[in-house]
C-alpha positions as CSV (number, residue, x, y, z in Angstrom):
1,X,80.9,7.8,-103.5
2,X,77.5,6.0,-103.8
3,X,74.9,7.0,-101.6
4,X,74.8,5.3,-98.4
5,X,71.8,2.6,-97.9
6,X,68.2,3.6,-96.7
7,X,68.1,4.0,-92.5
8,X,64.5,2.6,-92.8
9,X,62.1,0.9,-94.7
10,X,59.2,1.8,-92.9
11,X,58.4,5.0,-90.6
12,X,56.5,5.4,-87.4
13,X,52.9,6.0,-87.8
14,X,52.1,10.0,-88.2
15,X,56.0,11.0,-88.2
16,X,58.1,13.3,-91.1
17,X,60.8,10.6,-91.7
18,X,62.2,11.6,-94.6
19,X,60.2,14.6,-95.3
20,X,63.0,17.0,-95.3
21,X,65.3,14.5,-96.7
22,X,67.2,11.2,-95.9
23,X,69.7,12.4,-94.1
24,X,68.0,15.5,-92.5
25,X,69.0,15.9,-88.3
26,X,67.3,19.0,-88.0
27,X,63.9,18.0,-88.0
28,X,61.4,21.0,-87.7
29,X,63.8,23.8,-87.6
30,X,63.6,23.3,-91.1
31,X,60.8,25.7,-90.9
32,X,62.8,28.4,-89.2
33,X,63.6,30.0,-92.7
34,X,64.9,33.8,-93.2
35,X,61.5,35.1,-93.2
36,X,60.5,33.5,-90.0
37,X,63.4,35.4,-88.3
38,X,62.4,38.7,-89.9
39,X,59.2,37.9,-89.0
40,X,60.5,37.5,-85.3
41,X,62.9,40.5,-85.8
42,X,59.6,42.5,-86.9
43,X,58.3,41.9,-82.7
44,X,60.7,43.8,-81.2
45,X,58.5,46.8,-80.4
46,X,60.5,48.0,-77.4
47,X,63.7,47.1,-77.1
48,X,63.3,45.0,-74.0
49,X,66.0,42.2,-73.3
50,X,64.6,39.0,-71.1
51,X,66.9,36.3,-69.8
52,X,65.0,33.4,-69.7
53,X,67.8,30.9,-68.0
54,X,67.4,30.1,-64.4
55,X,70.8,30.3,-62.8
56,X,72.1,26.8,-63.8
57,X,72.5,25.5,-60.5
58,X,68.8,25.4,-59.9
59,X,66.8,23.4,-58.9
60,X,69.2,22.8,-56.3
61,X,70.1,18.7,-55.4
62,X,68.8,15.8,-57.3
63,X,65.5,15.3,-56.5
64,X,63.9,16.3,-59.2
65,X,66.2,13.7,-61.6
66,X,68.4,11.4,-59.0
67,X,71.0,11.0,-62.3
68,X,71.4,14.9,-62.9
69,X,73.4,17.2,-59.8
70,X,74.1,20.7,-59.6
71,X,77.5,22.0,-61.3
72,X,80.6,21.5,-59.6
73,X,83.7,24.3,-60.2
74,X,87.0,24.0,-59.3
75,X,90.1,25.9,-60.7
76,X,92.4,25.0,-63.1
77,X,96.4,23.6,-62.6
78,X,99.0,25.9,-63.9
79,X,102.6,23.5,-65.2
80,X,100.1,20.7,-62.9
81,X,100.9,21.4,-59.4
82,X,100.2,24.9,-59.1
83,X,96.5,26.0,-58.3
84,X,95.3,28.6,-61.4
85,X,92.7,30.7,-59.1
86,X,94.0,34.4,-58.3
87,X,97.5,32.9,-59.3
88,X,100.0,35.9,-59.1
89,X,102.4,35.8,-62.2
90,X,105.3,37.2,-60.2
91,X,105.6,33.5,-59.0
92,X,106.8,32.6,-62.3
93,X,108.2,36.1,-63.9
94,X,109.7,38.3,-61.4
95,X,108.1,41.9,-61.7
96,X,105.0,40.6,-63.3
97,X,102.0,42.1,-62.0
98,X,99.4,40.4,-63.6
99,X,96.5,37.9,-61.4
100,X,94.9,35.3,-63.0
101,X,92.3,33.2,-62.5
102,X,90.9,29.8,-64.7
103,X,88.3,27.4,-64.1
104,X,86.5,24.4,-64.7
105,X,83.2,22.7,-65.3
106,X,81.9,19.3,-64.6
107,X,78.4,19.7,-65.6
108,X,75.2,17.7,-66.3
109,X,74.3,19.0,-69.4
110,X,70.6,18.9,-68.9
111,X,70.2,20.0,-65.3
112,X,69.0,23.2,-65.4
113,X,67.7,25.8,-68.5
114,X,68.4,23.3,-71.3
115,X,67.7,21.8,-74.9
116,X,66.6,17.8,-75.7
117,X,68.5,17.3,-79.1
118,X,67.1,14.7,-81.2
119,X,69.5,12.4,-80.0
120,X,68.1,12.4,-76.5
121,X,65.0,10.2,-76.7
122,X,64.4,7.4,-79.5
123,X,62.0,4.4,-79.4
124,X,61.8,0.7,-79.7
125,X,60.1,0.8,-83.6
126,X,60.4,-2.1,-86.5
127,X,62.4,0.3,-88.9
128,X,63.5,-2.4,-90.9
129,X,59.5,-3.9,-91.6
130,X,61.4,-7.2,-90.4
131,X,59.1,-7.8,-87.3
132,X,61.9,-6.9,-85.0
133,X,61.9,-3.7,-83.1
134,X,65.1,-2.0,-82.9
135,X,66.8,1.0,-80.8
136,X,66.4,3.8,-83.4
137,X,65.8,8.0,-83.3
138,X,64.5,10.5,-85.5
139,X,64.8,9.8,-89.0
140,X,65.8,6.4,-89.0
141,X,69.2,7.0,-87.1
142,X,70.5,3.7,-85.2
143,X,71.2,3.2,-81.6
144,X,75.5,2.2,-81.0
145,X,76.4,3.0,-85.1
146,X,74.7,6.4,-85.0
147,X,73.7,7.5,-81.1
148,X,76.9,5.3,-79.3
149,X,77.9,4.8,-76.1
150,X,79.4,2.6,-73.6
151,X,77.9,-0.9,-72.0
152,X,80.1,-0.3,-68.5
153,X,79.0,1.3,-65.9
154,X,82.5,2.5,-65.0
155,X,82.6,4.4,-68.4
156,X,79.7,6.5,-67.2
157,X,79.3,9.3,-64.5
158,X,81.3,11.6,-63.7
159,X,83.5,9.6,-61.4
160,X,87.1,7.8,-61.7
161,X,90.9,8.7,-62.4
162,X,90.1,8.1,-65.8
163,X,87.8,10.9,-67.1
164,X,87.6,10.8,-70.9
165,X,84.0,11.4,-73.4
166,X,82.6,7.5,-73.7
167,X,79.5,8.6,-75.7
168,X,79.0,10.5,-78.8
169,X,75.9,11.4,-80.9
170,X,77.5,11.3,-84.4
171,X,74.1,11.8,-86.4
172,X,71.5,14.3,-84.6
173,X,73.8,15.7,-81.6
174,X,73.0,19.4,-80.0
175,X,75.6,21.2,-82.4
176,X,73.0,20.9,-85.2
177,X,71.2,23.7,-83.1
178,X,73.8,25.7,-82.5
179,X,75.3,26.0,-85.9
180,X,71.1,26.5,-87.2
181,X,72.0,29.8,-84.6
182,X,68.5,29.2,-83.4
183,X,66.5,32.1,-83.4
184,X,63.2,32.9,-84.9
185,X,59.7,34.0,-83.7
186,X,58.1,32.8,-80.8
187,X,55.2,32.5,-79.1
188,X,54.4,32.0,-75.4
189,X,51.4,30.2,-73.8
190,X,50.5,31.7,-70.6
191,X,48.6,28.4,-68.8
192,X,50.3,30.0,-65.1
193,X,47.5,33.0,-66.2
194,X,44.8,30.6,-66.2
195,X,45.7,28.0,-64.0
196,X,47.5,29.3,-61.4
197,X,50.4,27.4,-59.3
198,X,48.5,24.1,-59.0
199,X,49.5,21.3,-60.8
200,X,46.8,20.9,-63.8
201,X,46.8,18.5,-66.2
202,X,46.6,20.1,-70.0
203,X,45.2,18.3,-72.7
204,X,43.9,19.6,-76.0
205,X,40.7,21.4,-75.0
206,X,42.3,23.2,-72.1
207,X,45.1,24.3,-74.6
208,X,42.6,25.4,-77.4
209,X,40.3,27.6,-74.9
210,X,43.4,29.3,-73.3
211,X,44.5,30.4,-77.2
212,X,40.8,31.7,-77.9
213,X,40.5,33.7,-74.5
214,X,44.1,35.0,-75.0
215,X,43.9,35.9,-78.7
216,X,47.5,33.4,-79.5
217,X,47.9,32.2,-82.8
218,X,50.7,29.6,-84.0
219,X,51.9,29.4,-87.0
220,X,54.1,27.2,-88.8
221,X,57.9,27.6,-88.1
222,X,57.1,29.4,-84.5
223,X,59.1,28.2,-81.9
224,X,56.1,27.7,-78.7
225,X,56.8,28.8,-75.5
226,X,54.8,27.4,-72.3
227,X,54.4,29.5,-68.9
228,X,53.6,27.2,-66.1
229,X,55.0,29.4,-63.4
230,X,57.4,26.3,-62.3
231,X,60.7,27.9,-63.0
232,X,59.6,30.9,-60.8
233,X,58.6,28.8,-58.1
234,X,61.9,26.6,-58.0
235,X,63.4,29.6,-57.7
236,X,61.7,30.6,-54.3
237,X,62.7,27.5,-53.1
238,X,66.1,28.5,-52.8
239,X,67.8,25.0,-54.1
240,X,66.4,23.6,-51.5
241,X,63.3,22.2,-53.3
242,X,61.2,19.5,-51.7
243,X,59.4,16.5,-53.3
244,X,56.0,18.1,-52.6
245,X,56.3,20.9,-54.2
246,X,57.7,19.5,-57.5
247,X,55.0,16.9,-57.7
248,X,52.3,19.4,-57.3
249,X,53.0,22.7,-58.6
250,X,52.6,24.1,-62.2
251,X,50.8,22.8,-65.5
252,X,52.0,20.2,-67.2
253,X,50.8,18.9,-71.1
254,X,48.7,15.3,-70.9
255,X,51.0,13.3,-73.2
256,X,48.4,10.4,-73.8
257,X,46.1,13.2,-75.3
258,X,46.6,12.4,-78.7
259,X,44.3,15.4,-80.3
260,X,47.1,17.6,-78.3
261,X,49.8,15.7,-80.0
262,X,47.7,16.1,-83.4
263,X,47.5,19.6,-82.7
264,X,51.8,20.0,-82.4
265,X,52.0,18.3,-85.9
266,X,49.2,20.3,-87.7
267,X,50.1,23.8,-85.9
268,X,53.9,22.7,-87.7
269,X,55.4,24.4,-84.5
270,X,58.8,24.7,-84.9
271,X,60.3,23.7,-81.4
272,X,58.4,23.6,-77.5
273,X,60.2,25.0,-74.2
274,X,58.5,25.2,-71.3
275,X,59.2,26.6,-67.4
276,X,59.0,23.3,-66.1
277,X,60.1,19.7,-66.0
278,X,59.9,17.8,-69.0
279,X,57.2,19.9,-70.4
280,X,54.8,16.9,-70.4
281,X,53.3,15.1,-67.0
282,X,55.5,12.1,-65.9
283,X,54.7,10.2,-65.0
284,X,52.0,10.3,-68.2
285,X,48.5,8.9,-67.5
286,X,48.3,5.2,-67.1
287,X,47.8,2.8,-70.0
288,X,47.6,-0.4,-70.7
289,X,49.9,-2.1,-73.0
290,X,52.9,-1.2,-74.4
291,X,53.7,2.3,-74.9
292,X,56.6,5.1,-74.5
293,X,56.4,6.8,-70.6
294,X,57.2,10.0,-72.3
295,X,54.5,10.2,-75.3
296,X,54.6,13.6,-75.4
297,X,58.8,13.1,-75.9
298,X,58.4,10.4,-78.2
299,X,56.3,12.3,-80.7
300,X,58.1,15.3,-80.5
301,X,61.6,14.1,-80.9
302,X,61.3,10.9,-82.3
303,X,58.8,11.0,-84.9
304,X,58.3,14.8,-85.8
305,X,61.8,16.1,-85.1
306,X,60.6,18.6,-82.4
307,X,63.3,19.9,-80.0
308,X,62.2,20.4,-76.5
309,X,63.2,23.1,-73.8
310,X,62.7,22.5,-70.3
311,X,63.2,24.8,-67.3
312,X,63.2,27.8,-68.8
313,X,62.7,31.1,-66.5
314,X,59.4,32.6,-68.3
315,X,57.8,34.3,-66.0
316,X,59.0,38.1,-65.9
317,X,58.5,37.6,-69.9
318,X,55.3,36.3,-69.7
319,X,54.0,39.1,-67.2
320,X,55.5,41.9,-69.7
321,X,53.4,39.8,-72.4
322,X,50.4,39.8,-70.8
323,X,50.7,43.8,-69.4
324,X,51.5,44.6,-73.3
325,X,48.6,42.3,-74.6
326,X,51.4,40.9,-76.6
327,X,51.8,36.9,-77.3
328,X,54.8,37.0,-79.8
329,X,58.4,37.8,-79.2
330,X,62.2,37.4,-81.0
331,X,63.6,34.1,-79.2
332,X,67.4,33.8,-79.5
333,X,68.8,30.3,-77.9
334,X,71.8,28.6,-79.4
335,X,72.9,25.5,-77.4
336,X,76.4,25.0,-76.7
337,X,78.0,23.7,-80.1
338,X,79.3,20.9,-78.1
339,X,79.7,18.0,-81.0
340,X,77.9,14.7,-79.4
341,X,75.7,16.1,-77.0
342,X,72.3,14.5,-76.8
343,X,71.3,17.8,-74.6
344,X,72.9,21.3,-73.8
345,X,72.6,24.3,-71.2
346,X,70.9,27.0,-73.0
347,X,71.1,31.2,-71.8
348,X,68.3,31.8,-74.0
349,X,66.8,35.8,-74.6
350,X,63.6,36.8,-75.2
351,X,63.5,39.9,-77.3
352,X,60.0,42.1,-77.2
């Protein structure tokens, strides 16, 4: 078979496109190698297991994203009239003793504790060196031949008799980082320890004095881990959050500060989660002209091939860190291996 034609002739300014080949969809986890997970095995010290998930129907409502709601479960039909929730089998086989129960899911992928695949934010960029911007992701990959999905609203949503998958990531969906197994070394930020509950807007110099007074070093391949404390507090508000409080409470990273975004490529950190929403401020700061409303997002997915965790529950972690005068922990977090998905719920465990 000959080899297929070049995705692009020209790559974004300061991205990796083609740098771990023409075809590659896993971006930086490229540098999660063997020895970075033995050198994430080698932190385990004590044994100590953290679940870093929030329950996955936090926040609570929609307020926080009006097209993402809470999950909705309902149970399954046994032969398709018979309700399969603590369905006794004697209904069907006399003497039968057995009770079963089956459900479903209708979920919104990335409500709660979740991975961005690469699939889930691409840019308006001249790939072809033609003069005309067109829809495209990481490496090159193509908006409705490679990322498709439908032009109808009634094909959307999670509404209508006729509920059947409309959308498909073929090139860079969420399975890529489940069948990677993600799981390496990581290494968690502690801003909440510095900055408290207020909503503070981290750029580079902020970032680089909180490493110095904390002793954290990155290292090419780690997976970064951000403590805001905005997980914890979402969870105090008992899914009943307000707008207040998620407009004003926790750190957030200044997108538009491009010596942080330098500082993501040259540390060659391997993924970013973070405890809060979106990791970066949005909205970003205010520019003129034409530019992405997520930078931070757009360099991170779209140019470097940096997959992003939001919401994550860091906070007991982070305070066992900090007790221990530890940064560095094991970090196991496989998405679901759902092929498609531009984004997945993710249980993931911090090992220290």
């Amino acid at each position: 078979m000959p080899p297929s034609p070049p995705r692009w002739s020209q790559r974004p300014p300061g991205s990796n496109w083609g740098d771990f080949g023409p075809d590659d969809q896993l971006g930086r986890l490229n540098l999660i190698t063997p020895e970075k997970v033995r050198q994430g095995v080698a932190e385990v010290k004590d044994g100590r297991s953290f679940c870093l998930s929030l329950p996955l129907d936090y926040p609570g409502g929609s307020l926080l994203n009006p097209a993402r709601h809470p999950p909705v479960l309902r149970p399954t039909l046994r032969q398709g009239t018979r309700v399969n929730f603590n369905f006794r089998l004697a209904q069907l086989v006399e003497d039968r003793t057995d009770v079963i129960s089956d459900d479903l899911a209708i979920l919104h992928l990335q409500y709660s504790t979740q991975w961005d695949s690469l699939a889930h934010v691409g840019s308006m960029f001249d790939a072809d060196g033609d003069g005309l911007p067109e829809p495209v992701y990481y490496n090159g990959y193509r908006a409705q031949r490679d990322v498709l999905g439908p032009a109808d609203a009634a094909d959307a949503g999670a509404l209508g008799p006729d509920l059947r998958s409309t959308s498909s990531a073929h090139a860079l969906g969420i399975q890529n980082m489940a069948e990677k197994a993600m799981q390496g070394r990581a290494v968690l930020i502690d801003l909440h320890a510095h900055f408290g509950d207020a909503r503070t807007l981290i750029g580079y110099e902020q970032l680089v004095q909180v490493l110095g007074m904390d002793g954290v070093v990155v290292e090419p391949g780690d997976i970064v881990c951000f403590h805001t404390g905005f997980a914890q507090a979402l969870l105090g508000m008992g899914k009943q959050p307000t707008q207040h409080a998620l407009e004003h409470t926790g750190t957030v990273l200044d997108g538009r500060d491009e010596r942080l975004l330098q500082w993501i490529t040259d540390t060659g950190v391997a993924a970013i989660a973070a405890d809060n929403y979106a990791v970066e401020a949005l909205p970003a700061r205010h520019r003129g002209g034409c530019c992405a409303a997520l930078p931070l997002h757009e360099h991170c997915l779209f140019k470097l091939g940096v997959h992003l965790g939001e919401l994550w529950w860091l906070t007991p972690l982070a305070q066992h860190l900090r007790k221990e005068g530890r940064s560095r922990f094991l970090l196991t977090a496989p998405p679901l291996r759902l092929p498609g998905a531009v984004g997945s719920p993710v249980t993931p465990v911090g090992t220290t």
